[in-house]
N, C-alpha and C positions, 0 to 999 in steps of 0.2 A: 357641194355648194360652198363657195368663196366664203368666210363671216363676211359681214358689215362695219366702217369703221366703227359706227357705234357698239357692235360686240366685239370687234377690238378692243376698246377704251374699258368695255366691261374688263374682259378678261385681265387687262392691264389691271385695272385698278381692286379686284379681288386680290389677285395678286400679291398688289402691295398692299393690303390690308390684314394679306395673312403673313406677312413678315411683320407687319407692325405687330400683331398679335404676337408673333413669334417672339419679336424680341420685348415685348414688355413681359412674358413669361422667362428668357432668360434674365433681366431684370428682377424679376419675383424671386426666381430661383437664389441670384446673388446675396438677396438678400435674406434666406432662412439662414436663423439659428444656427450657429456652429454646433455639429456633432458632441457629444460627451466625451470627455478623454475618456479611452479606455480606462478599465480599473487595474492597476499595477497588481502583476500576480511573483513581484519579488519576496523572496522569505527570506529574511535576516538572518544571515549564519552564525551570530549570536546568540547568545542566553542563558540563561541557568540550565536548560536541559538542551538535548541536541532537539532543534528545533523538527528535522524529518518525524520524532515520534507521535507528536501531537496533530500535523499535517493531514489534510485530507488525502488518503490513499491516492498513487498518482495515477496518472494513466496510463503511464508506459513506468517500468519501473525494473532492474537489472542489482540483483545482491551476485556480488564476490567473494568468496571464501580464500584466505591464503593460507600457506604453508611456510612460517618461517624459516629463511636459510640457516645451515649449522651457525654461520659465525652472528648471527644478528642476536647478541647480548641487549642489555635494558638500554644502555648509551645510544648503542645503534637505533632501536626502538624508535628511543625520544626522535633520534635526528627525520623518523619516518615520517612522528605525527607529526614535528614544524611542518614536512614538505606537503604532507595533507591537506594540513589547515591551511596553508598558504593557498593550496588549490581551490578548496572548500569557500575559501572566501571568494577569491578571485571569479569562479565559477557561478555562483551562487549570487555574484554585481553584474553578469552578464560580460564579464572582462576575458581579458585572454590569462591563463595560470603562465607560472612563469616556466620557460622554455618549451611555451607551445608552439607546435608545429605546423597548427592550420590554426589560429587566433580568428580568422573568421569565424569559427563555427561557433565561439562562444557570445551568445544574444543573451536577451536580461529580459524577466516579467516570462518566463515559463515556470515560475512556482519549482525550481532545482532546487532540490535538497540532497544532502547526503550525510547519512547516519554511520559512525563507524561504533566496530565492537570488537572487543577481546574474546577470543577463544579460553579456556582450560589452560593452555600452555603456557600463556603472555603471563599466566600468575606465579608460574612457577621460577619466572624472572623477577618479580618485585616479591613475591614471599610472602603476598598478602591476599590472597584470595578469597570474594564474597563468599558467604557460607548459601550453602546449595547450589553454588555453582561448579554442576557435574554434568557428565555427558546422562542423558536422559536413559534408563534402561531400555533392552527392545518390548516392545508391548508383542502380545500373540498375535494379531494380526497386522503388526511389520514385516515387510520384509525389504529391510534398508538397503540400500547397494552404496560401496564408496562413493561412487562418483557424487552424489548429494549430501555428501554426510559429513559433520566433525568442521576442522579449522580451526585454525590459531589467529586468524584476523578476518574481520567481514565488513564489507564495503557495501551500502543499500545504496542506492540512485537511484534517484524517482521526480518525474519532469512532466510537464503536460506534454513536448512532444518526443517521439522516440533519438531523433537527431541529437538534440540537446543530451538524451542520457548516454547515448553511445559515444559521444565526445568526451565527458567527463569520465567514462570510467574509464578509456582509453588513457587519459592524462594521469590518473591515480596509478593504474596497473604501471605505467611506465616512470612513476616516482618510485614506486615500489620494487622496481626490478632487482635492486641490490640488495635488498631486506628482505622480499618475500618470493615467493612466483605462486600463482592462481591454482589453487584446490579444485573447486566447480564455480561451473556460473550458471545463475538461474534468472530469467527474461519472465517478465507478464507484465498483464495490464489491469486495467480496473476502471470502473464508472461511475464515479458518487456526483454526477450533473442531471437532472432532470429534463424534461424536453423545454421547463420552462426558464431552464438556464439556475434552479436554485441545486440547492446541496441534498442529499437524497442518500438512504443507506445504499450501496452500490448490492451486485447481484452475484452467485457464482457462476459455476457453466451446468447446474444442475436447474438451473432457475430461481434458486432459492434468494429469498431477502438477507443476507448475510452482515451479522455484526449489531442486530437491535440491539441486543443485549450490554452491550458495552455503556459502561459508566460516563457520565458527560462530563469534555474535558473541560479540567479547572475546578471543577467540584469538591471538596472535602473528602468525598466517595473517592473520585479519581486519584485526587493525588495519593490518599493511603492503600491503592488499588497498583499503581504506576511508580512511584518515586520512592526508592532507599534514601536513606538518613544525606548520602553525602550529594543525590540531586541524580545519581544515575537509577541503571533499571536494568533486566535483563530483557534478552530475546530468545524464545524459542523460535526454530526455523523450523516447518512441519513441510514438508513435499508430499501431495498425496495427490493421489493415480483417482480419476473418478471414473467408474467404468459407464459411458454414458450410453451404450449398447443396450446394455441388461435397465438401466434407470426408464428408458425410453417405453421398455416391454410395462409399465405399470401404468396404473389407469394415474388419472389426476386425483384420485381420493386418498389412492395408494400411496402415493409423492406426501401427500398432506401429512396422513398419517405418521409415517414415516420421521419425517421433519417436525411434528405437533404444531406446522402453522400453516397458514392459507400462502400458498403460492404466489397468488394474485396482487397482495398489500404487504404481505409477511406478518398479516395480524396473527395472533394465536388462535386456535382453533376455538377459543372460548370468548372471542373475540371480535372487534369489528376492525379496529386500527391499529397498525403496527407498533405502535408502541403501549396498547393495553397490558394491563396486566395479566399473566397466564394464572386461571382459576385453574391451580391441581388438583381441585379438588373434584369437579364440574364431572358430573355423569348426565351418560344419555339416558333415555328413558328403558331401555334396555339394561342399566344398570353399567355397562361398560365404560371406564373413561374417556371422557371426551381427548383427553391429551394422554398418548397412551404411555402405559408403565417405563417401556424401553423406547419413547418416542426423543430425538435428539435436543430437541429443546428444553422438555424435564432433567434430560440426564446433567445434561451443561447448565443448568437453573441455579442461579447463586442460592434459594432457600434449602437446594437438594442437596447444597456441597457444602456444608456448616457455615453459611457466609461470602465462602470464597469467590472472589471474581481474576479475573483478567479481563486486558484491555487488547482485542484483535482486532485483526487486520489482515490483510490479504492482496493476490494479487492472480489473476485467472493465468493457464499460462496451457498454450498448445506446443507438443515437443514434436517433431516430425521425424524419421528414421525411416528412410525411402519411400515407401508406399503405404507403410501403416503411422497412424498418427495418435499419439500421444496424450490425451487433455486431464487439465487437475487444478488443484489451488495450492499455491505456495501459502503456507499459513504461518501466519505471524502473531505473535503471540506476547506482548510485554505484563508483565509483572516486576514486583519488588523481589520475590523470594521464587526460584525456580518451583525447589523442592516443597515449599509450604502451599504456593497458591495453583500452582501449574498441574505437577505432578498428580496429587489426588483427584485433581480432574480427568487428566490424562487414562489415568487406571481404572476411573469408574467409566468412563467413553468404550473405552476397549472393553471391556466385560460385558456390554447390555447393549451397546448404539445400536438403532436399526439401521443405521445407515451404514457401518461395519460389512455388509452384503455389498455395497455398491463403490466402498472407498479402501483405499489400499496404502498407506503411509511407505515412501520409497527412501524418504531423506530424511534425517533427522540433526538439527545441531543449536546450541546453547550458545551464548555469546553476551557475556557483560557491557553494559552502553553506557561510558563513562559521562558523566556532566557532563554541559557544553563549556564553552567559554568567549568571554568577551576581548575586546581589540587590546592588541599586544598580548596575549598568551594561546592555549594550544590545546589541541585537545590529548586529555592521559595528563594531562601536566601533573595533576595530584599524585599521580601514582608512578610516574617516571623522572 
């Protein structure tokens, strides 16, 4: 059936009623609120310390180890860190470093940092080397292989996205070519974001809550935990194999156990919230310890180690080799004193961890993290 003018005229004028609607909601629309700017996620390559240490772990994140060349004397040295720092900055404002070859790739507000450190060797050029800065002995269950281990200079890069760090370290390695060439390189990631967008202890590939422990930075605790007299700190670099096969085979109690904390929050097992304090004292009613003797939390426990702390960090990392694959934590480790606050840890870990059954340390290496410094100077300046 034909409409009727008069359902014509309807349809017509529906019609334009639903455009008038239409466009007094584009109108509405025009007129909401401008969006928030983002929140700048630039970190100042400035400061009294190198700013990467203090940093919330990144999420993409790539350390370099070098090999000084025979002729790279202390002179040479210095001329490295100017070209460093020059990148460091440059990199770090989202700019292109100088003599870059693809300058687009370098964007601003991905939180790039980059931490450099002397190996053992760089000291035996200035003649002054921190005291316990030594290569770490092997623990019993090490079994280090070169390819992760030692170096006379190290290069951390660490970005929100993985782009951003592979460009920069590309730009280093290649200021570096006449000074150094590349020992190992080690790639991971990490996740301290929450689903609600806040800041969160991040996780390893075991499940576990990783790093409650650590002193908060800025604190009086921290800084006499982190920072030698002249503003720097060292780093232990820990590469460990986690055998996630064998971890799989244990109940969820067993995991707990193991760990002395809940999984789930990374409260301690005497606990509700992850940052409770652990009762070592706390028995079940069976008489056994709630947190057990050889459980990893106890062992690593500042009350267990005369005091002792350090401030870690970490970074997850999957290595592939054709059809079998590789997974573990790069473990990062800052202290003031290797030998005083690291070590003793170190050696009571190895003798009792439970977790020793399921982790395998493959890398091992030491590294002095000189002060930072401010506009017009460099980094090493003190010491070169």
């Amino acid at each position: 059936m034909k409409p009727s003018r008069r359902q014509l005229f309807g349809y017509a004028g529906a019609a334009a009623a639903g455009a008038a609607v239409t466009g007094s909601a584009v109108v509405a629309l025009d007129k909401e609120p401008p969006a928030s700017p983002p929140v700048s996620r630039l970190i100042s390559p400035y400061g009294d310390h190198q700013p990467g240490i203090v940093a919330t772990s990144p999420r993409h994140g790539e350390l370099v180890a070098f090999t000084l060349l025979p002729g790279t004397d202390k002179a040479a040295l210095a001329r490295l860190m100017r070209l460093w720092s020059a990148d460091i900055v440059a990199l770090g404002n989202g700019r292109a470093a100088p003599g870059d070859t693809a300058p687009e790739l370098a964007v601003a507000n991905v939180a790039l940092t980059t931490t450099v450190g002397f190996g053992p060797r760089v000291f035996a050029l200035t003649g002054s080397k921190p005291a316990g800065l030594d290569d770490l002995p092997v623990m019993r269950h090490d079994r280090l292989q070169p390819a992760w281990s030692g170096g006379d200079l190290l290069i951390l890069v660490g970005a929100d996205d993985e782009l951003s760090v592979v460009h920069a370290v590309r730009r280093l390695v290649a200021d570096a070519k006449p000074f150094a060439t590349p020992a190992w390189r080690q790639t991971g990631f990490w996740n301290s974001t929450g689903p609600d967008g806040q800041p969160v202890t991040g996780r390893n590939l075991f499940g576990q809550v990783d790093g409650t422990g650590n002193p908060v930075v800025g604190t009086p605790e921290f800084n006499e935990t982190v920072w030698s007299p002249d503003g720097g700190t060292t780093l232990v670099v820990r590469r460990i194999k986690l055998n996630l096969d064998t971890w799989d085979e244990l109940t969820r109690s067993e995991q707990e156990r193991a760990i002395g904390r809940k999984l789930s929050t990374g409260a301690p097992l005497t606990g509700t919230a992850e940052h409770d304090e652990l009762d070592l004292e706390a028995r079940a009613a069976d008489g056994h310890q709630l947190i057990a003797a050889n459980a990893h939390a106890r062992l690593s426990h500042h009350s267990e180690n005369d005091g002792r702390r350090i401030f870690r960090k970490g970074l997850n990392y999957v290595h592939d080799t054709g059809t079998n694959r590789e997974s573990g934590l790069i473990f990062l480790s800052y202290q003031a004193d290797v030998a005083g606050q690291f070590l003793p840890l170190l050696t009571r870990l190895d003798a009792a961890d439970a977790l020793n059954e399921w982790t395998t340390t493959i890398g091992s290496a030491v590294f002095a993290i000189p002060p930072g410094f401010q506009p017009g100077g460099w980094i090493g300046q003190h010491l070169l």
